[in-house]
N, C-alpha and C positions, 0 to 999 in steps of 0.2 A: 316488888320490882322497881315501882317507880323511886323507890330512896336508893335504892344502887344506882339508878340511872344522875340522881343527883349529887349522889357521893364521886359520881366521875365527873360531874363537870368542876364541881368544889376542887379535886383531882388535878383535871386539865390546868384550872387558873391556880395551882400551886407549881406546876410546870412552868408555866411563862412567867413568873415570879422565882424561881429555884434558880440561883447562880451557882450552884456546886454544878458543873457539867457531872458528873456520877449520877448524883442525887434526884437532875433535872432527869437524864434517859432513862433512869430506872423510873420514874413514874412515867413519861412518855412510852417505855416498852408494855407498862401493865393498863393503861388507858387507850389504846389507839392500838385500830388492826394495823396490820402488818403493812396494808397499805391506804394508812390513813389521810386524809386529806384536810388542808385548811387554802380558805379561798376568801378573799373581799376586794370590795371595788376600788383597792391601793394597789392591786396585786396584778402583773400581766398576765398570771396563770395560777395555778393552784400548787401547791407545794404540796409533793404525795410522798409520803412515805416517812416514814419514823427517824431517818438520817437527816431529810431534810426539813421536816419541823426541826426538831433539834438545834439547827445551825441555823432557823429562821429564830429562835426564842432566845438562842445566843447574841443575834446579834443586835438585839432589843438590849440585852445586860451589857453589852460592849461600848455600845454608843450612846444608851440612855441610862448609865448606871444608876440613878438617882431616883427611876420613874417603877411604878410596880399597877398591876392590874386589881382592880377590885371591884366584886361582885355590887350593884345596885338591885337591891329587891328581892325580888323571890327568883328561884327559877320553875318554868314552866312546865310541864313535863308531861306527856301523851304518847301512847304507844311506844313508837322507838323513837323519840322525839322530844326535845328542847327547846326552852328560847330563853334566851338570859340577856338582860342589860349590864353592863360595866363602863367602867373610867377607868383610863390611865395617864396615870401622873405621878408625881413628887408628893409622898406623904404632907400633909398638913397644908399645902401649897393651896390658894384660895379658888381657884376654878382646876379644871382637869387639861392634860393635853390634849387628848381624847377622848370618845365616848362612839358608846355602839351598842348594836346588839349581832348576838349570836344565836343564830339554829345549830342544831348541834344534830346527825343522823347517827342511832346507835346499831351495831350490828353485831349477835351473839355477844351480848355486853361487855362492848368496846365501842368506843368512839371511830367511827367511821369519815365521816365527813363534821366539818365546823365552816358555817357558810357566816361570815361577817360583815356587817352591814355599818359604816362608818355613820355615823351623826355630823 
């Protein structure tokens, strides 16, 4: 169990990196319940549900076309439960735009909730 639970988060960060809008929902449809949630302290609220990730990951490729998410480390992985560090930025670029970490809540394996913690 625990490698499926990390083959979805691998999953997840090839969604927010996926600019084909097809290619991008069809892994968001097979990783994230139906009403999935992502939430960090950039956010006034949590973005629920499969339509609105979607148009939250779009507008990441729209505005920062140049910038892609990448796993740092290992990820973590307990019960239904994750935690994974990442950078995002511009390939090759010499620091990152960002950095964080994510928990990640799994339910009947699918991604439930991704709680993200800004650096």
């Amino acid at each position: 169990m625990t490698a499926d639970l990390v083959r979805l988060v691998h999953d997840y960060m090839e969604a927010n990196n996926e600019r084909d809008h097809a290619r991008r929902r069809a892994i968001i449809d097979r990783v994230f319940t139906e009403d999935g949630s992502y939430i960090d302290d950039a956010l006034p609220e949590a973005t629920v549900g499969r339509d609105a990730l979607d148009k939250q990951m779009a507008y990441f490729h729209e505005n920062f076309p140049e910038h892609i998410f990448t796993l740092v480390g290992i990820i973590s992985v307990h019960h239904d439960m994750a935690l994974f560090t990442w950078k995002w930025g511009a390939p090759g670029a010499a620091g990152s735009a960002a950095s964080g970490t994510d928990a990640v809540l799994f339910e009947n394996g699918r991604i439930k909730r991704v709680l993200g913690f800004l650096n």
